[in-house]
Structure formats: C-alpha cells, structure tokens
Wavefront OBJ file of the C-alpha trace (Angstrom):
o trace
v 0.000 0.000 0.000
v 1.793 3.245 -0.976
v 1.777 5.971 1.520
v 2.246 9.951 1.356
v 4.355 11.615 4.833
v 3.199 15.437 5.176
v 2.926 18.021 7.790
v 1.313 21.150 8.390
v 3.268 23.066 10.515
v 4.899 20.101 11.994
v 1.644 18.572 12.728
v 1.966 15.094 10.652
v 0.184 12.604 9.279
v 0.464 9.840 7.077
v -1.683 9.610 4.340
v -3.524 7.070 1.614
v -4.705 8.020 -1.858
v -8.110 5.979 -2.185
v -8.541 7.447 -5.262
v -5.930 5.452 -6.906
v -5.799 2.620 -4.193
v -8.902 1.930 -2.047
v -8.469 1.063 1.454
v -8.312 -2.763 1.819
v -8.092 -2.784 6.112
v -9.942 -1.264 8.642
v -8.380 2.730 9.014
v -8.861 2.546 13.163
v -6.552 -0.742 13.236
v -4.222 0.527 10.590
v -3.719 4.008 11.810
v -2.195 2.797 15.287
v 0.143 0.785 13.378
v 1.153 3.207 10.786
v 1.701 6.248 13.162
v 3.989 4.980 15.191
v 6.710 6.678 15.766
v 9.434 3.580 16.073
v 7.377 0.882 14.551
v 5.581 2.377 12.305
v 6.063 5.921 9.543
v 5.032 8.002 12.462
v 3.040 10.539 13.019
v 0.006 12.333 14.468
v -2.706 9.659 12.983
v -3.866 8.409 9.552
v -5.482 10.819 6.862
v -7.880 8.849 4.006
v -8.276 10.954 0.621
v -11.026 9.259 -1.041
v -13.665 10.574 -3.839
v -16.845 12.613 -3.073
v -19.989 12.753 -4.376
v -20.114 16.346 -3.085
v -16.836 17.717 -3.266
v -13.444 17.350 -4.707
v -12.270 15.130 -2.482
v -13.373 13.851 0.832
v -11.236 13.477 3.932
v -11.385 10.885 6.765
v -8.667 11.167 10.014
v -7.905 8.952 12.571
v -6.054 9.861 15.612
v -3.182 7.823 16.146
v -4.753 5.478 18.993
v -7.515 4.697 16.319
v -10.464 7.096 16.815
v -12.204 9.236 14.287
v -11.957 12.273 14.522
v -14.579 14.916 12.420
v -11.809 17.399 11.667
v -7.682 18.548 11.417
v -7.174 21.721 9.906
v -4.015 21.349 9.408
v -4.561 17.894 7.830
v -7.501 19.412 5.632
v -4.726 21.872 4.181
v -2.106 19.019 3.362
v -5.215 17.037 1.549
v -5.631 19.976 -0.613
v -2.120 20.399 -1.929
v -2.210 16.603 -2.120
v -5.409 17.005 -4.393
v -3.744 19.378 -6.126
v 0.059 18.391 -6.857
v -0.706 14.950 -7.479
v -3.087 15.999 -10.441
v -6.670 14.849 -8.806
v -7.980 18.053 -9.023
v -5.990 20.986 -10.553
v -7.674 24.120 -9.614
v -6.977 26.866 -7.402
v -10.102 26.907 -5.399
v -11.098 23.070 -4.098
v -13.918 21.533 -1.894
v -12.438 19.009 0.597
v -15.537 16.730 2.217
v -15.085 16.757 5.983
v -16.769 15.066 9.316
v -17.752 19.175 10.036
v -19.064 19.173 6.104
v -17.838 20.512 2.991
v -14.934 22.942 2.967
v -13.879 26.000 0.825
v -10.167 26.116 0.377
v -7.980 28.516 -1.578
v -4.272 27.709 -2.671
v -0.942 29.158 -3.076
v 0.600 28.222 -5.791
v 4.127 28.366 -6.893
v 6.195 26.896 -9.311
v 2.999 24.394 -10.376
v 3.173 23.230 -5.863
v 1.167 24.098 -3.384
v 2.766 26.069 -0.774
v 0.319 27.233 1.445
v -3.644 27.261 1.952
v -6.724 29.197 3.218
v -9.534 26.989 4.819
v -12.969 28.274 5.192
v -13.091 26.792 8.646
v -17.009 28.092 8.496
v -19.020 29.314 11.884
v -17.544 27.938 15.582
v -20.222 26.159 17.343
v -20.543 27.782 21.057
v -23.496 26.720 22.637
v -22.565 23.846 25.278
v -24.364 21.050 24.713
v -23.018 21.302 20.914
v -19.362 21.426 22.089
v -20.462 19.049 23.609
v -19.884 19.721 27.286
v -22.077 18.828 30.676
v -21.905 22.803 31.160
v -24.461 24.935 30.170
v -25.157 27.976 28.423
v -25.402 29.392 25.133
v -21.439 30.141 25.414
v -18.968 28.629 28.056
v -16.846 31.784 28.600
v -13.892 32.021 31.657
v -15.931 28.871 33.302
v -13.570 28.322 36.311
v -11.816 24.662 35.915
v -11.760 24.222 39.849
v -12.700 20.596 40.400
v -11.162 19.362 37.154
v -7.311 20.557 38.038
v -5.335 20.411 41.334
v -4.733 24.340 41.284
v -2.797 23.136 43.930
v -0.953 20.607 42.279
v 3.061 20.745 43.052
v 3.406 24.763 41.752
v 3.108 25.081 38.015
v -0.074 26.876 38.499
v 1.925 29.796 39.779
v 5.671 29.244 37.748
v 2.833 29.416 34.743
v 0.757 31.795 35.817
v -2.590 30.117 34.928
v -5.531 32.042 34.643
v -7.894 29.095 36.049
v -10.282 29.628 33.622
v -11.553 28.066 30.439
v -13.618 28.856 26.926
v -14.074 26.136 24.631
v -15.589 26.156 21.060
v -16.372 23.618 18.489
v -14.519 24.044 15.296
v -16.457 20.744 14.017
v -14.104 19.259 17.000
v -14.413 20.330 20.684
v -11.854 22.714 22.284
v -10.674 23.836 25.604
v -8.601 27.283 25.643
v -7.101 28.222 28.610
v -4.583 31.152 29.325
v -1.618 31.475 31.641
v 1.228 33.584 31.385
v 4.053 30.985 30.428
v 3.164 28.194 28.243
v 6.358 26.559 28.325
v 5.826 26.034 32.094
v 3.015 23.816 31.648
v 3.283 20.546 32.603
v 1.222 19.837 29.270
v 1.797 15.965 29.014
v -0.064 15.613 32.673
v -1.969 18.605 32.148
v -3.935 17.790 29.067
v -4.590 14.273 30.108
v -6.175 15.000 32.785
v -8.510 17.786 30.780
v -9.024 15.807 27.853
v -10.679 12.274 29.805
v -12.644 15.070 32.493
v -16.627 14.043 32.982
v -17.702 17.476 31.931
v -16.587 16.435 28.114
v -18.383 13.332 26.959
v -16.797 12.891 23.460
v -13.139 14.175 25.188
v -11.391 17.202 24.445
v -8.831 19.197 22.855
v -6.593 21.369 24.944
v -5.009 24.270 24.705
v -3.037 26.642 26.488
v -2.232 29.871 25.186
v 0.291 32.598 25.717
v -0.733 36.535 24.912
v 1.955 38.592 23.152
v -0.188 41.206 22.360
v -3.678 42.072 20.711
v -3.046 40.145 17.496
v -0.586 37.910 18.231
v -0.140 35.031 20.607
v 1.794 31.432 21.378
v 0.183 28.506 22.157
v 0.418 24.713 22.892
v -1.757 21.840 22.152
v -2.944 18.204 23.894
v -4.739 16.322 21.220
v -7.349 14.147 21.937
v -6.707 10.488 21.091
v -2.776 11.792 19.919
v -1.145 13.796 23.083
v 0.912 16.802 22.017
v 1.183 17.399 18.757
v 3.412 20.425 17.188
v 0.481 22.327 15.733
v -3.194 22.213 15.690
v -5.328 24.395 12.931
v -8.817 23.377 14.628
v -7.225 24.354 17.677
v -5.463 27.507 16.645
v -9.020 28.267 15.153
v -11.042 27.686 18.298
v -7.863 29.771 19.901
v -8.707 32.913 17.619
v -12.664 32.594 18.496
v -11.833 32.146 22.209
v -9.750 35.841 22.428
v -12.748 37.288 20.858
v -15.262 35.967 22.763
v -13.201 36.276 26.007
v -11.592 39.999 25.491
v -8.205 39.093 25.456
v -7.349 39.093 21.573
v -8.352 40.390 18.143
v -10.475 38.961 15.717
v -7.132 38.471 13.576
v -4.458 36.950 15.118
v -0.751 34.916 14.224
v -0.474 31.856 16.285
v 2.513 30.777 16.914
v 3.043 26.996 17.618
v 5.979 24.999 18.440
v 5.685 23.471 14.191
v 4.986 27.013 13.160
v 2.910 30.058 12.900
v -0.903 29.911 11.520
v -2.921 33.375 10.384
v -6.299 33.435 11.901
v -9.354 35.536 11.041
v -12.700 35.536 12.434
v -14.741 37.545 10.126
v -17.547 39.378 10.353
v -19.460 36.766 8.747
v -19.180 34.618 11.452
v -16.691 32.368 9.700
v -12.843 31.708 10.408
v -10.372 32.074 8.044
v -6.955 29.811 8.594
v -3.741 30.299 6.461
v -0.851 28.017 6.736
v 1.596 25.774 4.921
v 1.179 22.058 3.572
v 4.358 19.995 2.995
v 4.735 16.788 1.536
v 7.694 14.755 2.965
v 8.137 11.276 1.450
v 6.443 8.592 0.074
v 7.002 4.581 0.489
v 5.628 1.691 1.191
v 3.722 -0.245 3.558
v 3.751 -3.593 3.407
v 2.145 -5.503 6.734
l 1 2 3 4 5 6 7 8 9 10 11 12 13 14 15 16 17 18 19 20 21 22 23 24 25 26 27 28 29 30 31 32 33 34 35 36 37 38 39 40 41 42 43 44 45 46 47 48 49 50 51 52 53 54 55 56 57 58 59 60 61 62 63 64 65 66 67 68 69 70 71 72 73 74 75 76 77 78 79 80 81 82 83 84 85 86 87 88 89 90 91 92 93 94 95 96 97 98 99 100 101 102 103 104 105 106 107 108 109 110 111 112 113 114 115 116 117 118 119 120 121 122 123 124 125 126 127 128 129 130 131 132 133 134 135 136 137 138 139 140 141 142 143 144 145 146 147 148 149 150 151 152 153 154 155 156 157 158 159 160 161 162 163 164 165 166 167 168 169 170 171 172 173 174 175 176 177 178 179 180 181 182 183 184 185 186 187 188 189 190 191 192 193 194 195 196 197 198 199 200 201 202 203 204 205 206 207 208 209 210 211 212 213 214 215 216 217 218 219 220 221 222 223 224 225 226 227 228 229 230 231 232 233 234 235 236 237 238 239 240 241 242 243 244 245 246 247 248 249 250 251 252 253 254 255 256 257 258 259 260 261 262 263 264 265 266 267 268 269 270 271 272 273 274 275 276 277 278 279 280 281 282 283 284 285 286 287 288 289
C-alpha cells in the first residue's frame, strides 16, 4: 500500500490516496500501526483521501490510537495540496468533504506546488451542549476549571501563571482554551490528560493553552485528543482565535505561533474563520504488513 508523509506546521500525518488505491483494512486498526513513531512511519494519525460525491475530495482522520476524529485543519490543508500536486484536481479553489461538512479552500501556488492554503473553517459552534460539554449555556466563557485541576498541584499553576479559567468552542471538534502567562511552564503531558478524559466532556477534548503577546498575536500549545501533544493544531489555533474574541483578550485576527509554526487566523464578520498556513509533503514509500 503506498503511503504519502506530510505536515502542516509540523503537525503530521500519514496519508492514503483511495482514489488510486482503495483502502483494503480497517483505518482505526491501521492508523495505530502506521503512526507509530518507532514501529511504524510516524506521526500524528492516519489521513484517508477518497472521492466525493459532493466535493473534490473527501477526507477521513484517525487519531493515532484509532479514533475518528470529524476534523484537522491542518490535515484538511495538506489534503488539498495533495489534491492538487498529485493531479486529482488541478484548480486553485477546491472543496475538501469533511466530518464538520464541505470545505472552501484557496491555494498558493508556486512553481505548479502548493505552498500554502486558506480553509474556510465556516461558523464555531458555542453553545454547550453542541461542544459538547455537561456545562451549560449558550457560550462557556472564563468557566472556572476548579474541580477538574489540582490548582494546587506541586506549583506550576503559579511558575505558569494560569488564569484558572476556560472557553471552549467547536470548530467541528471540541476545544478547551485556557490562558496562563508561560506556556512553556506547563506541565502539558499531565496537564492535558487529565482535561481531555474530564466528565464534563463526553466525546473528550482538545486542549489548549495559550500565551498573549499582544492584541493580534499570541503562542500557544496543544494536547490532542486520542494523539497527546502534537506540534500544531489548525482546529485548535481556530477555536484559539474565536476564544480571544469571545473572552476579550485578543483580536479577531491573530498569528499563532506553535511549536511546528505560525498559523494566520481571522474571524470575520461573517461569522466564519479564516486559517492560512503551509502544507508539505515529505516522502512517500511503502507499507507492506
């Protein structure tokens, strides 16, 4: 079965052309296998490109202990340039079928390669129960987190300077944004564990903590659900943007910087958020068990 390696922004992913080879195994037992990083290709999970009836292509990703998961911006940009280089659809503008629906993306071409994309990420989804979280509300806004962290908890609270508070948003995929003042002092291995598996999210969560340089700009890091941390997370950086909005503490355009590299957010004023970013592709091979 051949195989495509490629990141955005150092969040990676392995990925299958169905269009030229359908899928003959079950994706949730092949995507453990194929992500791992010393058995395995390695990477953040398994990405299917397969034909649409709706769109030009249709996306399915698997986190890499299995689970489906509705939606990876970053992956969503990397199937677009794979779309696109490798001839499946050559246009500038593409649809790319997603678990959150279909998706506008525009490309950034050079030298007949993608270099870097523009998702349509469309509207967040804020009310609670569509998250979905236990809370309710028609927003969950600064909700305190006491009872689902130690704020106690050996110090890092204070070396980080955690504001222990959280906002979460639905970018297709649930979110948790919380701010502190150091994001390199969180313990985020124990950290986002602990959030992602809490009672209060039924379908578990994506975590985020996030670091304000200033009105339009800010750093962040990211626990993904089902794959731990992961160098970059476009959903997340996405939900990020609509959180400093809703919350007061950033712009409706901001640069992101993650530990792969920076994403361009924009919330617009038609509701819908805008994320720019690069796709790479980094190998191909094959895998033969």
């Amino acid at each position: 079965m051949r195989f495509t390696k490629m990141h955005g922004a150092g969040n990676d992913y392995v990925y299958i052309d169905a269009f030229r080879e359908p899928l003959a195994t079950d994706a949730s037992q092949l995507a453990p296998a194929i992500s791992d990083r010393h058995f395995g290709v390695g990477g953040d999970g398994l990405v299917v490109i397969a034909p649409s009836e709706r769109a030009d292509a249709r996306m399915r990703m698997y986190n890499a202990d299995g689970t489906e998961s509705e939606m990876c911006g970053n992956a969503v940009r990397c199937v677009a340039k794979y779309v696109y280089d490798h001839g499946l659809a050559r246009k500038p503008q593409l649809t790319i079928e997603t678990g959150r629906g279909v998706l506008s993306l525009d490309l950034e071409v050079r030298d007949n390669r993608v270099q870097r994309v523009t998702v349509d990420m469309a509207e967040p989804i804020l009310a609670a129960d569509k998250i979905p979280t236990t809370l309710t509300g028609d927003k969950v806004v600064d909700v305190p987190v006491q009872g689902l962290l130690d704020l106690q908890d050996d110090g890092w609270v204070q070396a980080a300077g955690l504001d222990p508070r959280m906002t979460c948003v639905s970018m297709g995929n649930p979110h948790a944004v919380l701010y502190c003042a150091d994001v390199a002092k969180v313990p985020l291995e124990r950290i986002g564990k602990t959030l992602e598996h809490a009672a209060v999210f039924p379908r578990r969560m994506n975590i985020h903590f996030v670091q304000i340089q200033m009105l339009e700009e800010v750093s962040m890091r990211t626990w993904e659900r089902g794959s731990g941390i992961t160098l970059a997370c476009g959903t997340g950086a996405s939900a990020v943007c609509v959180a400093g909005v809703l919350s007061g503490r950033s712009g409706r355009r901001i640069l992101a910087h993650l530990p792969g590299g920076d994403l361009e957010l924009h919330w617009a004023e038609n509701g819908h958020v805008y994320m720019t970013g690069p796709a790479v592709e980094v190998f191909s091979g094959e895998w033969n068990r």
